[in-house]
NUBANU-524023 format. One line per field, with one value per residue (C-alpha): residue in three letters; x, y, z. Coordinates in pm, 1 decimal, decimal comma. Example, Ala and Ser with C-alpha at 12.3 -4.5 7.8 and 13.67 -1.06 7.14 Angstrom:
<rolums>
r	c(ALA:SER)
xx	c(1230,0:1367,0)
yy	c(-450,0:-106,0)
zz	c(780,0:714,0)
</rolums>
This chain:
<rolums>
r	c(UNK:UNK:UNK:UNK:UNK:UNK:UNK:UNK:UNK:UNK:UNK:UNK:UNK:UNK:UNK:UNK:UNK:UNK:UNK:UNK:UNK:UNK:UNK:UNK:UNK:UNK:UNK:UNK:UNK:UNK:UNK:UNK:UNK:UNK:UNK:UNK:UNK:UNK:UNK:UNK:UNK:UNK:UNK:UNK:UNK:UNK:UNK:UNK:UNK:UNK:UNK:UNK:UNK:UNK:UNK:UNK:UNK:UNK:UNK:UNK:UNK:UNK:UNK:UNK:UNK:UNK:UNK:UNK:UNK:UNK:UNK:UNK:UNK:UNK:UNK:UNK:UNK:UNK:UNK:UNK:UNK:UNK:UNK:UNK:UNK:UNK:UNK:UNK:UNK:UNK:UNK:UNK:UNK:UNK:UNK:UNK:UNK:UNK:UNK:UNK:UNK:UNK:UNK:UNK:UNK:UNK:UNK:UNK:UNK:UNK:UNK:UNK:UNK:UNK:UNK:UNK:UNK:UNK:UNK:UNK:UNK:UNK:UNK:UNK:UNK:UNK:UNK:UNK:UNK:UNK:UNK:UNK:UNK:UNK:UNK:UNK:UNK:UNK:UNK:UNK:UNK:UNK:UNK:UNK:UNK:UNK:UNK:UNK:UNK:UNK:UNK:UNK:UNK:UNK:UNK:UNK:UNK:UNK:UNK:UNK:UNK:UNK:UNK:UNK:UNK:UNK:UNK:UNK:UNK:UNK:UNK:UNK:UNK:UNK:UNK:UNK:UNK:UNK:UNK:UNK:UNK:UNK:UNK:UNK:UNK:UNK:UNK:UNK:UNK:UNK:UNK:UNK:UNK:UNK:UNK:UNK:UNK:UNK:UNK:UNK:UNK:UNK:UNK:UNK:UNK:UNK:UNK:UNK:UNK:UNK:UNK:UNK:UNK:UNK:UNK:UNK:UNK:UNK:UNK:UNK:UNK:UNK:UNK:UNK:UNK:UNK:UNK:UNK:UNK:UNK:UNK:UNK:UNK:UNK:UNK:UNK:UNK:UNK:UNK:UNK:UNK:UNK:UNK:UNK:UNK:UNK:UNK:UNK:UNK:UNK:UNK:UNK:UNK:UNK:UNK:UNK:UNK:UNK:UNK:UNK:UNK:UNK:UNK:UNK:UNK:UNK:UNK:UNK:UNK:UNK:UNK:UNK:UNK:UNK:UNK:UNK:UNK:UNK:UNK:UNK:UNK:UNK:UNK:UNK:UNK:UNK:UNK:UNK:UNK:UNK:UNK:UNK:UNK:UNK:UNK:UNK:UNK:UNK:UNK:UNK:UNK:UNK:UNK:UNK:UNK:UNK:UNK:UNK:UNK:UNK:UNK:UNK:UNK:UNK:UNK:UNK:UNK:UNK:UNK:UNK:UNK:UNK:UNK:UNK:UNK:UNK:UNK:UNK:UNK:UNK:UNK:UNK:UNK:UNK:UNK:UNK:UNK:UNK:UNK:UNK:UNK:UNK:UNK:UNK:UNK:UNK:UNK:UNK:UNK:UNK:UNK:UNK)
xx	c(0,0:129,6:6,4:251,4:210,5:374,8:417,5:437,6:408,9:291,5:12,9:40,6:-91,9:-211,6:-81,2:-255,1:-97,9:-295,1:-247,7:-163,5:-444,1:-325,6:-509,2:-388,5:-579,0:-502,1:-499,4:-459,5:-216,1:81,8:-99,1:-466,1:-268,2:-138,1:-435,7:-640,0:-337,4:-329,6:-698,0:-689,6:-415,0:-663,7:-899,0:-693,8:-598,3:-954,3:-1011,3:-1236,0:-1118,0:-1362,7:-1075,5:-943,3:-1266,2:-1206,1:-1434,4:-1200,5:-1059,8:-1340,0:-1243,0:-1071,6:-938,2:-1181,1:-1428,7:-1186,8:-1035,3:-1377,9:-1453,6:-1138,5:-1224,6:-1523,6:-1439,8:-1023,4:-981,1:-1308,0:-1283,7:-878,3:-815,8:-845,6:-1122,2:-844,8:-624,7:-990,9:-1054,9:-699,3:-708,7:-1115,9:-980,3:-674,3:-869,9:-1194,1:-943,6:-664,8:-595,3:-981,5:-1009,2:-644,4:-666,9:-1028,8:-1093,1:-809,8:-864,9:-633,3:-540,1:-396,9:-247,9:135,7:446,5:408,4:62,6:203,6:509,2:287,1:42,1:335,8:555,9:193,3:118,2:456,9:453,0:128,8:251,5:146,4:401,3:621,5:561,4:196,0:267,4:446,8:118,2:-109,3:136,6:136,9:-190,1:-253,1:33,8:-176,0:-468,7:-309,1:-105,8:-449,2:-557,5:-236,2:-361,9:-692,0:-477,8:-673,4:-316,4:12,5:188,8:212,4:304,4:331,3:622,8:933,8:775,2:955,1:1304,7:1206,5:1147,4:1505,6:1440,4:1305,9:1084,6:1190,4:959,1:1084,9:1429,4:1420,5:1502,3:1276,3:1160,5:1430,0:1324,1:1347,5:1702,4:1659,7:1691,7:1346,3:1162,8:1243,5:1150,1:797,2:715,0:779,2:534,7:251,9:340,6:274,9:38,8:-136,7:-64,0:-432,0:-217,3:108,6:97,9:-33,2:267,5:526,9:376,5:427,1:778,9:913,1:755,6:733,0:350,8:203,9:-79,5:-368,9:-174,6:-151,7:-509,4:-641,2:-436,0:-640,5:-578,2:-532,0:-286,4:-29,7:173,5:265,4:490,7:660,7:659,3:556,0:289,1:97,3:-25,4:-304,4:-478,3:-513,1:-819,6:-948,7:-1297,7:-1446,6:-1763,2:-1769,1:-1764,1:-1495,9:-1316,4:-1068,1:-845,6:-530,4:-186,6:-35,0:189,2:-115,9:55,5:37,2:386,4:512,7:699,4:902,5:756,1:1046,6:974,6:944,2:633,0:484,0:489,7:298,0:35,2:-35,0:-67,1:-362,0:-524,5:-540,2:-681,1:-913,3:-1030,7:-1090,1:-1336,6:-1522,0:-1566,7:-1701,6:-1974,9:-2094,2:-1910,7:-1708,3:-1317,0:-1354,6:-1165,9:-925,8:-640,5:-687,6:-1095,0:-1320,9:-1590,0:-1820,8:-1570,2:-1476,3:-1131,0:-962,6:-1046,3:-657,5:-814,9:-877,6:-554,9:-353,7:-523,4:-648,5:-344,3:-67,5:-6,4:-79,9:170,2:450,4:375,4:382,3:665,1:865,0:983,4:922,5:613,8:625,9:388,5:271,0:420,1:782,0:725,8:798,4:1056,4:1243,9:1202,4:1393,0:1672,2:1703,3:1745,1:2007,2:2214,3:2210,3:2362,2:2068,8:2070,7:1858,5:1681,7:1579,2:1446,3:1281,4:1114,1:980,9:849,8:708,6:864,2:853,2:1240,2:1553,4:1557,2:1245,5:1381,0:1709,2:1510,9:1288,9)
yy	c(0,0:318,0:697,9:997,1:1342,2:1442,5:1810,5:1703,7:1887,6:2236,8:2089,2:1889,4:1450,3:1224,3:873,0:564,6:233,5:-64,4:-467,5:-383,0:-70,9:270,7:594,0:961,7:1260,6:1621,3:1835,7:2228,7:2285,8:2103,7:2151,6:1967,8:1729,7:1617,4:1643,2:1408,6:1180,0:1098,7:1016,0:823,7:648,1:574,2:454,5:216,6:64,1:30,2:-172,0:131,6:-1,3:249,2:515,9:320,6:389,6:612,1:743,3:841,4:466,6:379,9:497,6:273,5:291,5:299,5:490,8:746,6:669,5:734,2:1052,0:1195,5:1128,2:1317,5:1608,0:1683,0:1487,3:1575,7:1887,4:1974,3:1692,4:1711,2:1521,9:1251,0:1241,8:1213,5:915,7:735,2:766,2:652,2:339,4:256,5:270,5:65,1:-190,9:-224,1:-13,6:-83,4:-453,7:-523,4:-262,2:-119,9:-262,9:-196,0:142,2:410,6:334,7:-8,1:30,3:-28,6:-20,3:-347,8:-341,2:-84,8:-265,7:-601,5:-413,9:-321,0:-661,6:-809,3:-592,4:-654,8:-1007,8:-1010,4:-867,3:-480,5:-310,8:-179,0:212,5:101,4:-33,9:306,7:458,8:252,0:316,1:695,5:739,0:526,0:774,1:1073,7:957,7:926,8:1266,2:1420,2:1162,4:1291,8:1660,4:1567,4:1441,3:1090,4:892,2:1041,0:934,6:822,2:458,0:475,8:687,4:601,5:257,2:253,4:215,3:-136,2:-275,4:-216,5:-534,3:-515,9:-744,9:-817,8:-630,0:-335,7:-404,5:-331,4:-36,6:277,7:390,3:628,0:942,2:1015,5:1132,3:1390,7:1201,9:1006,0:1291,1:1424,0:1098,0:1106,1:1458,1:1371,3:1090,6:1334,8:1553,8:1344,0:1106,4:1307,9:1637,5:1817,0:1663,1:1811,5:2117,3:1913,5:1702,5:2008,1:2161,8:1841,3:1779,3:2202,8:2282,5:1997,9:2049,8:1785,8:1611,8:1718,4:2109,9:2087,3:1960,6:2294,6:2505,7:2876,6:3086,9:3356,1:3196,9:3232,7:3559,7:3553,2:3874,4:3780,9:3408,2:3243,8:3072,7:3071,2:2715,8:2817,2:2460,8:2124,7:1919,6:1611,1:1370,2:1204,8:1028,8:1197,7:1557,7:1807,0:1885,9:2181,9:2240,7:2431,9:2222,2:1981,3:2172,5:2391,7:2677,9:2894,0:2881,8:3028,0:2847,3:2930,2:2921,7:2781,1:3060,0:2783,7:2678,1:3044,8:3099,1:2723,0:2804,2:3154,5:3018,1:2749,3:3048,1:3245,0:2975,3:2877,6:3252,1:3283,6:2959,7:3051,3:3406,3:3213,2:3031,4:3339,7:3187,5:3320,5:3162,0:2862,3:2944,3:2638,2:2576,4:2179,1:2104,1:1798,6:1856,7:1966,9:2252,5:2109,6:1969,8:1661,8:1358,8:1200,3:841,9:968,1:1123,7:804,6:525,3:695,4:892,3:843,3:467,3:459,6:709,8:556,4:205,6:428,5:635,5:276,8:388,4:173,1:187,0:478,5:705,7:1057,4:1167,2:1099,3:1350,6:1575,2:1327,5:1414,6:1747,1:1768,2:1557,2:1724,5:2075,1:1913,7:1790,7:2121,2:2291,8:2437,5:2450,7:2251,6:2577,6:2652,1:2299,6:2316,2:2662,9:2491,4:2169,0:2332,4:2087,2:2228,0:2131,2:2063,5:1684,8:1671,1:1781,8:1564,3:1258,7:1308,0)
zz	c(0,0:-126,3:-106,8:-158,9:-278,0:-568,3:-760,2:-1143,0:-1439,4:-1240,1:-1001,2:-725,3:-697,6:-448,6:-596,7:-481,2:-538,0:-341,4:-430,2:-824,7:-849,8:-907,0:-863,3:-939,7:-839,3:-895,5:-643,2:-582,5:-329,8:-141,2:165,4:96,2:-114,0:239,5:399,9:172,4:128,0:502,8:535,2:223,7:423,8:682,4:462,8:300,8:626,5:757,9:463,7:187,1:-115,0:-244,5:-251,1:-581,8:-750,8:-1044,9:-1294,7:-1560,8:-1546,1:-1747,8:-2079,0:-2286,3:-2592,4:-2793,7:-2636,8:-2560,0:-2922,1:-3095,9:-2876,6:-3008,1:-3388,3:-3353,8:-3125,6:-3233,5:-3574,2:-3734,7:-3702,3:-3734,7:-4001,1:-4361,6:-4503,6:-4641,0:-4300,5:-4111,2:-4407,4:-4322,1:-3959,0:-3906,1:-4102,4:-3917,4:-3562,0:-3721,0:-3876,3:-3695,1:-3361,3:-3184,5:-3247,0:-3065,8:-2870,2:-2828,0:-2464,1:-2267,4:-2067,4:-2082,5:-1726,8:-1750,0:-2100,6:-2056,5:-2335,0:-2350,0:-2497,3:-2777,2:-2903,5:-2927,6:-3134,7:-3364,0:-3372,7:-3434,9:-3752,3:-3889,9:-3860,8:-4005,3:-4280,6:-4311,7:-4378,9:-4118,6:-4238,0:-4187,1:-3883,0:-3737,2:-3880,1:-3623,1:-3324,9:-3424,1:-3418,0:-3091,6:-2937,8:-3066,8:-2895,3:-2614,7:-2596,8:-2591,2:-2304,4:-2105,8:-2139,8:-2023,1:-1732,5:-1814,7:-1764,8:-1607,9:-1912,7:-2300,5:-2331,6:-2632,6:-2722,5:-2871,5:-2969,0:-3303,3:-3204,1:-3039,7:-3410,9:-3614,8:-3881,1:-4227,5:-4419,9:-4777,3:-4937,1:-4710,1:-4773,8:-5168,0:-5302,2:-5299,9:-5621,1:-5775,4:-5967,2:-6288,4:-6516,5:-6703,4:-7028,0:-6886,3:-6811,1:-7207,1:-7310,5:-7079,6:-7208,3:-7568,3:-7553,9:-7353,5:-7646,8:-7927,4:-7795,0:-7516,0:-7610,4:-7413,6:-7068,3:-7118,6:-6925,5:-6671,2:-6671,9:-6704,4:-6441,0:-6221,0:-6307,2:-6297,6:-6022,2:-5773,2:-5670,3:-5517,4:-5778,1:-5562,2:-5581,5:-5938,6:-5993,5:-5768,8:-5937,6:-6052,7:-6287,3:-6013,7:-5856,8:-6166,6:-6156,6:-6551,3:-6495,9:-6204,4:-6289,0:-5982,6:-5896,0:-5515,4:-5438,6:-5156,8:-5203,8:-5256,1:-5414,1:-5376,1:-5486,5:-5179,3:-5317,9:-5597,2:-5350,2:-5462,0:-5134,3:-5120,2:-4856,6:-4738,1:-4891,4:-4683,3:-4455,5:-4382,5:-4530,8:-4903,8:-5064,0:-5357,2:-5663,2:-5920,7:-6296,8:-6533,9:-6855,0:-7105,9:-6885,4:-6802,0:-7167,8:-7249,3:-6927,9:-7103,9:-7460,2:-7272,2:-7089,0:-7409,3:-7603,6:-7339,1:-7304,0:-7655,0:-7675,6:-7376,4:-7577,4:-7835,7:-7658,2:-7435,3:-7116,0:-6852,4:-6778,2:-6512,4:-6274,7:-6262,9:-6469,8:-6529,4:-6601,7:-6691,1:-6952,2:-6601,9:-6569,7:-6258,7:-6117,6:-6274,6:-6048,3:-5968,6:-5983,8:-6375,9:-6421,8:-6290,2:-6452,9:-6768,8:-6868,3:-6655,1:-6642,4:-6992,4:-7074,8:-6873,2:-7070,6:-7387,6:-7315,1:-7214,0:-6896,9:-6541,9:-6346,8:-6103,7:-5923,0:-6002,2:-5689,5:-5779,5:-6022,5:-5687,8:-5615,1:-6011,6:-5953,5:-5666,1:-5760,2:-6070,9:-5865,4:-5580,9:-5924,2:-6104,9:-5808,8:-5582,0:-5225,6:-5003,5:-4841,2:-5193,7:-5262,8:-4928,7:-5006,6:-5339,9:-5232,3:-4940,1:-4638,4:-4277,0:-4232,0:-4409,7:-4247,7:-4416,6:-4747,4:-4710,4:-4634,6:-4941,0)
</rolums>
C-alpha cells in the first residue's frame, strides 16, 4: 500500500498504489494534497477499497479513441487524413486494442500491437502509422490528465528489422533524359495533358496542388505561382483544402512553362468568348468545368503514358521526387528545394 504526494508537471498529486491498483488525483495545493493523502491512508488501512474507484478509469481505448475522432480529428483533419485515420482505428488499432482502458495500457501493450502488424505482414511504415496514431490519442488523453503518461512513445526504435519487401530499393526518380523521353510521348500522344505534366515535373507540386491550381494563382509577370490549395474527390464531392503543410507557398515558374500556361489560358479565353461563357476558374478542367479527379488522371493517362513512353512503373508523386533531384544535381541549395516543395524542415527535405 502506497500513497505519496507528488508536484508534477505544475500541479500537485495524491498517488494511490494498493495490491496492483493505481489511482492519481489532482490536487490544488501542497498543503490539501497532504491532507487528503493521510486520510486516504486511513482509509486504506480500515479496509475502503472504495478510494481506488475512479471514474475516468473507465475509458478505454476505444471509447476514448472514438470521442477523439469526432471532437479533435473531425474537425482539425483534412477530409483525407480524417478518411486514413477513421480506417486505421476501425481496422486495426480498436479490435487489438479497443478494450483496454487508458489506465492499465502499458508499453508493453504498444510494441505487441506493432511486432503483431509486422509479422502479419502490413508493412512496417503502416505499422508506425497505427502506433502513431494510438500515441496521438493518447497525448491528448495525457492533457486531459486521463493517464500520467504516453506509453506509447518512442515505440519505433524497439522494431530495427526489415521485411523483404521493405528491404528493396525505394523507387528512384526520374534522369533527365526520362523525363524528355515522358514529355515527348505526352506531347505526341497526349498532347491536351502536357501542361499538366510540365507543371508536375518544374515545379514539384504535389498532384492534388496541381489539380487545384487557378488561374489567379499564376503571376505571368513575375513568374511564380501561389499554391493556396489542394483538391481532392471524396464520393464523388470536390473537397478543397489548405496544402499539406497547412501553409500557401510560392513556386518558381520555369519561362518555357509560363509561356505554355499563357498560350492554354489564351486559347481557353478565346473559346469561352465564343460560346458566351465566362473563364472557369481552374487551370486543369473535366468537360463539367470542374477539377480533374486524380483516380482519372492516374489510370487513364498516366499509367498509360509511362507504358507508352517505355519507362518503369512509377507514381505521379515521384514527379515531386524528379524534380527535386534534378534541382540538388544542377547545383541548388537545399533551403531553396525546401522553399519549393514546401517541407517544414531541411531533415524533411534531405530525407525526401
Amino acid at each position: 500500500m502506497g500513497v505519496r504526494v507528488r508536484y508534477w508537471k505544475g500541479s500537485w498529486w495524491v498517488f494511490v498504489s494498493h495490491r496492483g491498483r493505481r489511482k492519481a488525483k489532482l490536487v490544488g495545493d501542497r498543503r490539501t494534497a497532504e491532507e487528503i493523502a493521510s486520510k486516504l491512508r486511513a482509509r486504506l488501512l480500515l479496509g475502503d477499497l472504495s478510494v481506488l474507484e475512479n471514474e475516468r478509469a473507465s475509458h478505454t481505448v476505444q471509447s476514448y479513441g472514438g470521442r477523439w475522432l469526432e471532437t479533435y480529428a473531425a474537425v482539425n483533419c483534412k477530409p483525407r487524413t480524417l478518411e486514413l485515420y477513421s480506417f486505421l482505428c476501425r481496422r486495426h488499432l480498436f479490435p487489438a486494442l479497443g478494450g483496454v482502458r487508458l489506465t492499465d495500457l502499458t508499453r508493453e501493450h504498444a510494441r505487441t500491437l506493432l511486432a503483431e502488424k509486422i509479422q502479419g505482414g502490413m508493412k512496417r511504415t503502416t505499422a508506425l502509422k497505427v502506433v502513431a496514431l494510438l500515441r496521438e490519442i493518447l497525448n491528448h488523453a495525457l492533457d486531459d490528465r486521463l493517464i500520467l503518461a504516453n506509453p506509447a512513445t518512442r515505440i519505433g526504435r524497439f522494431y530495427r528489422g526489415r521485411t523483404e519487401e521493405e528491404a528493396r530499393p525505394a523507387i528512384v526518380p526520374l534522369t533527365e533524359t526520362e523525363l524528355a523521353q515522358l514529355l515527348a510521348t505526352s506531347k505526341r500522344l497526349y498532347p491536351e495533358w502536357l501542361d499538366l505534366i510540365a507543371l508536375a515535373a518544374w515545379t514539384g507540386m504535389r498532384q492534388g496542388e496541381v489539380l487545384g491550381l487557378q488561374w489567379a494563382d499564376i503571376d505571368f509577370a513575375g513568374r511564380f505561382i501561389e499554391v493556396r490549395r489542394t483538391v481532392s474527390y471524396r464520393a464523388a464531392r470536390l473537397l478543397a483544402g489548405s496544402p499539406k503543410s497547412g501553409r500557401a507557398r510560392r513556386v518558381d515558374l520555369p519561362a518555357p512553362l509560363a509561356a505554355a500556361l499563357q498560350r492554354r489560358k489564351s486559347l481557353i479565353e478565346a473559346e469561352a468568348a465564343l460560346q458566351g461563357f465566362d473563364l472557369v476558374p481552374w487551370v486543369f478542367t473535366n468537360r463539367a468545368g470542374k477539377p480533374i479527379d486524380a483516380l482519372n488522371l492516374v489510370h487513364r493517362v498516366w499509367l498509360p503514358l509511362l507504358e507508352k513512353a517505355g519507362l518503369r512503373r512509377i507514381r505521379f508523386h515521384d514527379l515531386r521526387h524528379t524534380y527535386a533531384s534534378l534541382l540538388i544535381q544542377r547545383g541548388e541549395s537545399l533551403a531553396y528545394v525546401k522553399e519549393q516543395l514546401g517541407h517544414h524542415s531541411i531533415q524533411v527535405t534531405v530525407d525526401f
